[in-house]
C-alpha positions in Angstrom: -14.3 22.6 25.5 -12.1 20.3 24.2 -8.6 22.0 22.2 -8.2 19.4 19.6 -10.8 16.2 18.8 -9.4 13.6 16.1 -11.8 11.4 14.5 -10.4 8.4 12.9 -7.7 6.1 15.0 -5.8 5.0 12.0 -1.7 6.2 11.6 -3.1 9.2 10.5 -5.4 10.0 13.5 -3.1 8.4 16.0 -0.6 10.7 14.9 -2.4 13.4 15.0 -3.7 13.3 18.6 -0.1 12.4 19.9 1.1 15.5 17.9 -1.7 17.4 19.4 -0.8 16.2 23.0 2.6 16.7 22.6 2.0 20.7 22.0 0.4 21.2 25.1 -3.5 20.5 23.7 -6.6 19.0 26.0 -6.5 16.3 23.2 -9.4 13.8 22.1 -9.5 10.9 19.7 -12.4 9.2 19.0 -12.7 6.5 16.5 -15.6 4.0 14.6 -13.9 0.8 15.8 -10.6 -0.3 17.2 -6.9 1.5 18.1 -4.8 1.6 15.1 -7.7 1.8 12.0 -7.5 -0.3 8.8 -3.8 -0.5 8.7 -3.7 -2.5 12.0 -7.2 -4.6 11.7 -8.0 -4.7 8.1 -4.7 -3.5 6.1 -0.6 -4.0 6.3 -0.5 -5.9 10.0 -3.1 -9.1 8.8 -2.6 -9.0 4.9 0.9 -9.1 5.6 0.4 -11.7 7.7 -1.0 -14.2 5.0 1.4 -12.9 2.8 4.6 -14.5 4.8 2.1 -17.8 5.8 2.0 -17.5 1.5 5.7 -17.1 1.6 6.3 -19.9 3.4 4.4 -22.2 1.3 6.3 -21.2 -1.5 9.9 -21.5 0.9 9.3 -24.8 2.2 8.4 -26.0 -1.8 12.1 -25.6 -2.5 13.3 -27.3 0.2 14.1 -30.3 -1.6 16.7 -28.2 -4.0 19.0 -27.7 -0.6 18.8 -31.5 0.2 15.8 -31.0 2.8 13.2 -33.6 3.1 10.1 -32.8 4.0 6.7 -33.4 3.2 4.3 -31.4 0.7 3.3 -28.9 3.0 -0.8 -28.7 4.2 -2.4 -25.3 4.9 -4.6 -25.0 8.2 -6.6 -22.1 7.2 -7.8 -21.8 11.1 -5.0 -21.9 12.6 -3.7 -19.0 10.2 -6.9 -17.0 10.8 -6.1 -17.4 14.5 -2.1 -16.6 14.1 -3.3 -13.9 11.9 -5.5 -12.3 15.2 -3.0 -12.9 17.6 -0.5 -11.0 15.4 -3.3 -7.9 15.5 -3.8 -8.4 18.7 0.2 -8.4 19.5 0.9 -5.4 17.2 -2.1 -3.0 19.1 -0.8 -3.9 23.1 2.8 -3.4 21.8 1.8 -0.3 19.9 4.5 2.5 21.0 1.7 5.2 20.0 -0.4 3.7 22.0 1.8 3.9 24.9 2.7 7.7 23.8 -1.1 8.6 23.7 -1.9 7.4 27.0 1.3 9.3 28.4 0.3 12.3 27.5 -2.7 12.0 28.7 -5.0 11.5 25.3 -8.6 10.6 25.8 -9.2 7.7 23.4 -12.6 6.5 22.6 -13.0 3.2 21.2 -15.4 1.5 18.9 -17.9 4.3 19.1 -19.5 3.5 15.8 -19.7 6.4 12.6 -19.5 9.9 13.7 -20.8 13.1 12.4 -20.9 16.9 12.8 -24.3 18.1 14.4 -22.6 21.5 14.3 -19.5 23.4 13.2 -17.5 22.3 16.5 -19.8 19.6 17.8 -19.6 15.9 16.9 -21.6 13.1 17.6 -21.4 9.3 17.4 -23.7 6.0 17.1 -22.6 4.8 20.3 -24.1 8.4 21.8 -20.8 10.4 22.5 -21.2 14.2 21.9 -17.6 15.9 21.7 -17.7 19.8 21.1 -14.1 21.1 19.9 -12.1 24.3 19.2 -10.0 22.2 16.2 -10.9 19.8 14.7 -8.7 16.7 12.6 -10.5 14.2 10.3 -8.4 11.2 9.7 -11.6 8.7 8.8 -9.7 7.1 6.3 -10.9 5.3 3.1 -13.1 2.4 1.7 -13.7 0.2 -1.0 -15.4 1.2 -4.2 -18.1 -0.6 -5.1 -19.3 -2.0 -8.5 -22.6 -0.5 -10.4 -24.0 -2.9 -12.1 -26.6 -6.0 -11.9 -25.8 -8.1 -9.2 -23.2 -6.4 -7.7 -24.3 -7.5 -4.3 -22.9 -11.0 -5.0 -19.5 -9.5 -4.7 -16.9 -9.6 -1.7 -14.5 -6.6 -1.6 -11.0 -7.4 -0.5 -11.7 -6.8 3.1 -13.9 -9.4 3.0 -11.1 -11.7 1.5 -9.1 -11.0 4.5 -12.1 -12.2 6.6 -12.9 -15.9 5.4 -13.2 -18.6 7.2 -11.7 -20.7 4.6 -9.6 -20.7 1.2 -12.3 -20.9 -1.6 -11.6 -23.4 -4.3 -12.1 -20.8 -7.3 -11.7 -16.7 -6.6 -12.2 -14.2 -9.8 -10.6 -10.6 -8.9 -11.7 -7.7 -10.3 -9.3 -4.5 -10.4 -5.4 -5.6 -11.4 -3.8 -2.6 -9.1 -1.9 -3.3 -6.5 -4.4 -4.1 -4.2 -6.3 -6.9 -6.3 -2.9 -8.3 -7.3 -2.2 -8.9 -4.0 -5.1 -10.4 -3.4 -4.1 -12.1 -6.0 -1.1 -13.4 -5.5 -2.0 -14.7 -1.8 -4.5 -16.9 -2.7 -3.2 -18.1 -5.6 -0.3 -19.4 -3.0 -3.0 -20.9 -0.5 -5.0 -22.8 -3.2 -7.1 -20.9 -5.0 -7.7 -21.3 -8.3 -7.2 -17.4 -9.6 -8.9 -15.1 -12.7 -7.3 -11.8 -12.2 -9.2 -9.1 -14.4 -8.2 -5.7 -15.3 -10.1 -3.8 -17.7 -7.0 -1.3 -18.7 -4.3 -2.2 -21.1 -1.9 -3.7 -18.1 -2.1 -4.5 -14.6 -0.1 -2.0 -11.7 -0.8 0.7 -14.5 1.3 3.1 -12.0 4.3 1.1 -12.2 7.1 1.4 -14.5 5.6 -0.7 -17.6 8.8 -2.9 -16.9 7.5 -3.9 -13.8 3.9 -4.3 -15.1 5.0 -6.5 -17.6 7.1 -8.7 -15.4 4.5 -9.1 -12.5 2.3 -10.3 -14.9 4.6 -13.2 -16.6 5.4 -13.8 -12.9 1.6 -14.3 -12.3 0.8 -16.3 -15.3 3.6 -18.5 -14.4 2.1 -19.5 -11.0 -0.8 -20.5 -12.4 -3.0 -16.9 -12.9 -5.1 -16.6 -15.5 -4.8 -12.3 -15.8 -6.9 -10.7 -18.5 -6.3 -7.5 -19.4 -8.4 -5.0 -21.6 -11.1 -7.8 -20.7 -13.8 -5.1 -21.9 -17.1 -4.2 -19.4 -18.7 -6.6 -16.4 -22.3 -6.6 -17.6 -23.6 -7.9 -14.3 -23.5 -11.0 -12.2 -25.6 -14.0 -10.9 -25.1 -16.6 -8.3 -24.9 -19.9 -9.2 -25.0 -23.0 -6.8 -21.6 -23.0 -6.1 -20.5 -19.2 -6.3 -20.9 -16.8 -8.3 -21.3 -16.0 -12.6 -19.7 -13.2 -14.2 -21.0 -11.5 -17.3 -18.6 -9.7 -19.9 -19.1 -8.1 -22.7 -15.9 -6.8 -25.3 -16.6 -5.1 -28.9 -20.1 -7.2 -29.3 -18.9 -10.6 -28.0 -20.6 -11.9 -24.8 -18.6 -14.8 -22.0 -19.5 -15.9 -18.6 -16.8 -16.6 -16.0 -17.8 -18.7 -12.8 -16.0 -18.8 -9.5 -16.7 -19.8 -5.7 -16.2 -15.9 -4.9 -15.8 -12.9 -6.7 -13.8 -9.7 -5.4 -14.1 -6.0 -5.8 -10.8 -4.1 -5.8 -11.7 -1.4 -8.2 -10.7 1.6 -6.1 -10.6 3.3 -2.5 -12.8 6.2 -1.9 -13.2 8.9 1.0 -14.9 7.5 4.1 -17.2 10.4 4.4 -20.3 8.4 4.2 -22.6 9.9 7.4 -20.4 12.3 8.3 -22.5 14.9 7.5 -19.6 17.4 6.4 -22.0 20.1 5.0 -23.0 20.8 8.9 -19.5 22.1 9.6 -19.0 23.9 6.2 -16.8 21.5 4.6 -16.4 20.5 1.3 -15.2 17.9 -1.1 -13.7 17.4 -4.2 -15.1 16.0 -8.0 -13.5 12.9 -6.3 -15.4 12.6 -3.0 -12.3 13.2 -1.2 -12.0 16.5 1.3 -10.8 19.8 -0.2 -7.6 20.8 1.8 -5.1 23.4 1.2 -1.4 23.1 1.4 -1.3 23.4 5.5 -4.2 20.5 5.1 -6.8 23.1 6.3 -10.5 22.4 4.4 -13.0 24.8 3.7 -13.8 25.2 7.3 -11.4 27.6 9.0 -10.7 25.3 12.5 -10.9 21.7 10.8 -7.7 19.7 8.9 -7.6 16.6 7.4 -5.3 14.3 6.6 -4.9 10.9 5.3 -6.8 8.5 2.6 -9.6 11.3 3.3 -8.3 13.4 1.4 -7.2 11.2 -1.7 -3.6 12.0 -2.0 -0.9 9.0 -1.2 -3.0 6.8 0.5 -0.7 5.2 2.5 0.6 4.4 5.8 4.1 6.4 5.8 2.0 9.6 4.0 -1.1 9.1 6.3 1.6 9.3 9.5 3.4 12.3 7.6 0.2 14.0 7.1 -1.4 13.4 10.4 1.9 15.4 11.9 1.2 18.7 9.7 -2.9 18.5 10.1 -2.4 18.9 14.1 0.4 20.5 13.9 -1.7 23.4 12.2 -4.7 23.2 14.0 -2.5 24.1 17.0 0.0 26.5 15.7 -2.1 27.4 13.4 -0.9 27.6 9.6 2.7 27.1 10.0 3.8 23.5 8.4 3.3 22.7 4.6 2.0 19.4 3.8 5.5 17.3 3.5 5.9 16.8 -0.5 8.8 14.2 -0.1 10.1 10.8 -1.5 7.7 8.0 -1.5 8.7 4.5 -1.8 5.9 2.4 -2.5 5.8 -1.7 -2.7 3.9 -4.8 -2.5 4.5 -8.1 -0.5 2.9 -9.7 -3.6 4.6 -13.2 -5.2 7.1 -11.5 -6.7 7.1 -8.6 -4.8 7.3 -5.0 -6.0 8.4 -1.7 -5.3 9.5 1.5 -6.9 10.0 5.1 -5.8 10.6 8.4 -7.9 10.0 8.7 -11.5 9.2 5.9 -13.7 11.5 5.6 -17.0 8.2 7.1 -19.6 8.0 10.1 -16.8 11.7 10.6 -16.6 12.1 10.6 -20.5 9.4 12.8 -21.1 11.2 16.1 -20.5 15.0 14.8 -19.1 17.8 13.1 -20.4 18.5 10.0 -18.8 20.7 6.8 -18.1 18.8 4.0 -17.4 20.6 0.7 -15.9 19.4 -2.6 -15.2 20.6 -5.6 -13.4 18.7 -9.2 -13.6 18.1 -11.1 -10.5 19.9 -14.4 -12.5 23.0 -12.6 -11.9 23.5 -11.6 -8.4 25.0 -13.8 -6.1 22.3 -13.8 -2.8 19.2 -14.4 -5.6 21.4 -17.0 -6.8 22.0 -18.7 -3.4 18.7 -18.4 -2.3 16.8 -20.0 -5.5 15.5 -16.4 -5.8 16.5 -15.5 -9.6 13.3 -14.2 -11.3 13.5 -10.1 -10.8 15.5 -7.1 -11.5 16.6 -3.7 -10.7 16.3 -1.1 -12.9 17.8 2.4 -11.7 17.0 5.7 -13.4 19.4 9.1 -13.4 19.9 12.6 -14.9 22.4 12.1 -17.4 23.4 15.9 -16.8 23.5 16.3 -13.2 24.2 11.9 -12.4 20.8 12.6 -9.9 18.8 9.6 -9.2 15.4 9.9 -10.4 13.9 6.6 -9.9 14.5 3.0 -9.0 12.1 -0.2 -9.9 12.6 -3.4 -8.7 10.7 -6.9 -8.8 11.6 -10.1 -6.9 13.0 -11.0 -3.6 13.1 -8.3 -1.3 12.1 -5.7 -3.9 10.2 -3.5 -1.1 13.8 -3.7 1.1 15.9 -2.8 -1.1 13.7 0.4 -2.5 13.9 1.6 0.8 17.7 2.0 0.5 17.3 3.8 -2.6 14.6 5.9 -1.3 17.1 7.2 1.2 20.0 7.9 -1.9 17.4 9.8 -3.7 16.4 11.8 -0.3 19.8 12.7 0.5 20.1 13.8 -3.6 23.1 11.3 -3.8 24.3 11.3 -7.4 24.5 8.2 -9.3 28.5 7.7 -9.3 28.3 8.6 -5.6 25.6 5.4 -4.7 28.2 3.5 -6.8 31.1 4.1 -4.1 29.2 2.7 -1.3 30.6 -0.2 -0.3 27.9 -1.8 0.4 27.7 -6.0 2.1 28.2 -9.0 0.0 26.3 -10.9 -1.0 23.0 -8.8 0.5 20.1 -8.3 -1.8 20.2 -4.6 -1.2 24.1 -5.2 -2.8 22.3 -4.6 -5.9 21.8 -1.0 -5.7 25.8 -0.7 -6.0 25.4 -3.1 -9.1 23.0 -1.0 -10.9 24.8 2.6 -10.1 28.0 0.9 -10.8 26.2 0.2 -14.6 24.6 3.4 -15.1 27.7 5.2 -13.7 29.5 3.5 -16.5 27.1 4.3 -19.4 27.7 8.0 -17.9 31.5 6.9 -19.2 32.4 8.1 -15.6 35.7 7.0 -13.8 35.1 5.0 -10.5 37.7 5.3 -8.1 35.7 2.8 -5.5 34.9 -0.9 -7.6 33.9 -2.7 -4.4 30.6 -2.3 -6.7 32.1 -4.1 -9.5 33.0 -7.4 -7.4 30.2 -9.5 -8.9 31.3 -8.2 -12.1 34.5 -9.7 -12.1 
């Protein structure tokens, strides 16, 4: 019998076979389609990749402003389809997991279709593998949530956007988080003429509402028309050259028409066919798999861990999470799932990113500093044309902690990553200030910011390398 069989090849089932392996288990992963799961075929490797080929669209339009001549530049959709494969392709044979697994002596079973339990310990798959197993790990990830009304079918969700063969003239996006801005916001950049609608009061409701706000002027700006509080879809019909939506707000009835319409109302548990009731295992109000604090389910010998089980669904989280789910099923109960800081961030036009508390969480039971620094007034967004943007950091007026730090514009997702690691190491405010950190960087502006917010704490600096713009 196998010691420990992973279903789902994604970070979080990759992981979790490697951690597996590495404490001594006969180890097998088995999974739907390809090494690596959505995050490598269908998430951050390929969208990423049409977000730079979007990037440097928008680059080589400014050009002209550092006495560059060039032509207008011409998108070859193809040719970025096939640079976009060879960059999957590159990222899976260079994979250090990969080389890891196979060290340690992993079975790994590719594209075996949907799996599913035919008993407690015994799983089975489409392509006719049957796999019995002391522990078992679920890591089968997530999928898109689908709309319920008329006509629904006519619909694309946003992994099918990431699949065309070509840049449609005319793309309505449904679902203003951070995936259908994204969608978004790379199309809009290839050609598309974009209708982004979000049926809540603002778009990236998670974000600080500074960030919302500004993401959306940002989009409108580039040529997005974003409706928010649009009302209800009523349904859809195709039209000879796409696709009608129906709306309906307080009594009043509109039609929108596009060449393609996209879903990106949610993510849900990919559960579908598993069959989890054969091995005792049970699911939240949300779809997603119960598990416990050690990521055990309802089912003494199976963990879970990843967009399965509806918590950060994420890359970074799913990784984490992988680690304590095998870790477990191993040692049994031992590791707590890892509640730790989670910067999160877009590759959107302008980009996005934040970790910790937002300012409305932060004020609802703290007092706090909050500082912010515009884009228009650091020097590297000033040299590099890049001045639309802020940095807005967030501390505990009492005890000078940073709570949180939002940022939109150039290199947002960077330079949150810096202030993730000041809020893990529980730097204090005045102490981030001190760092004396490159000029001019982008990631400079963190000392800008603290350097503010240290000032509003009407605290003494003895370090103003900070202060340099400043002066």
């Amino acid at each position: 019998m196998i010691d420990v069989l992973v279903i789902g090849g994604g970070p979080a089932g990759v992981v979790a076979a490697l951690r597996a392996a590495d404490l001594g288990a006969k180890t097998v992963l088995v999974t739907r389609d390809g090494f690596g799961g959505m995050a490598a075929n269908d998430g951050p490797v390929p969208v990423r990749t049409l977000a730079h080929a979007a990037r440097l669209m928008r680059d080589a339009r400014q050009l002209g402003r550092y006495g560059i001549v060039v032509g207008e530049p011409q998108l070859d959709y193809t040719q970025l389809l096939a640079r976009v494969q060879e960059v999957v392709s590159d990222v899976r044979a260079h994979s250090t997991f990969r080389e890891q697994i196979d060290s340690l002596g992993v079975v790994v079973n590719e594209e075996c279709g949907a799996a599913r339990f035919a008993d407690q310990h015994t799983v089975e798959t489409e392509s006719g593998l049957r796999l019995r197993a002391d522990k078992i790990v679920i890591c089968t990830g997530g999928t898109s949530r689908k709309l319920s009304v008329p006509g629904s079918e006519l619909t694309a969700t946003h992994s099918d956007a990431w699949g065309l063969s070509s840049v449609p003239p005319s793309m309505i996006v449904i679902g203003g988080g951070a995936t259908g801005v994204q969608v978004a916001s790379i199309f809009n950049a290839l050609g598309s003429g974009i209708q982004l609608f979000h049926a809540g009061q603002r778009i990236l409701p998670t974000e600080d509402e500074e960030v919302s706000a500004a993401v959306a002027e940002a989009l409108r700006e580039s040529g997005i028309v974003v409706r928010e509080d649009f009302g209800c879809i009523e349904s859809f019909e195709q039209t000879s050259s796409g696709v009608r939506m129906f709306l309906t707000k307080e009594g009043r009835r509109e039609s929108v028409e596009a060449a393609l319409a996209v879903t990106t109302i949610g993510w849900v548990a990919n559960t579908g066919g598993l069959q989890l009731a054969q091995a005792g295992i049970e699911t939240d109000a949300r779809g997603f798999i119960r598990v416990d604090e050690f990521l055990n389910t309802s089912a003494p010998h199976v963990f879970a861990a990843g967009d399965v089980i509806g918590r950060l669904m994420l890359v970074p989280q799913a990784i984490q999470e992988g680690f304590v789910a095998a870790t477990n099923a191993v040692r049994g109960a031992t590791m707590k799932s890892l509640d730790e800081v989670a910067p999160i961030g877009s590759f959107t036009d302008p980009e996005y990113a934040q970790v910790g508390m937002t300012e409305a969480q932060a004020r609802a039971n703290r007092e706090v500093v909050v500082a912010t620094i515009r884009f228009d007034s650091t020097t590297r967004t000033i040299i590099d044309g890049r001045t639309n943007g802020f940095c807005k950091l967030i501390a505990d007026r009492r005890t000078r902690q940073i709570l949180g730090c939002h940022v939109v514009g150039e290199r947002a997702v960077e330079i949150t990553q810096a202030a993730a690691i000041a809020i893990s190491a529980r730097m204090r405010v005045d102490e981030l200030a001190q760092v004396p950190l490159s000029f001019p960087t982008y990631v400079g502006v963190l000392g800008r910011v603290a350097a503010k917010a240290t000032r509003r704490l009407n605290l003494n600096l003895d370090w103003q390398a900070s202060q340099l713009e400043d002066s």
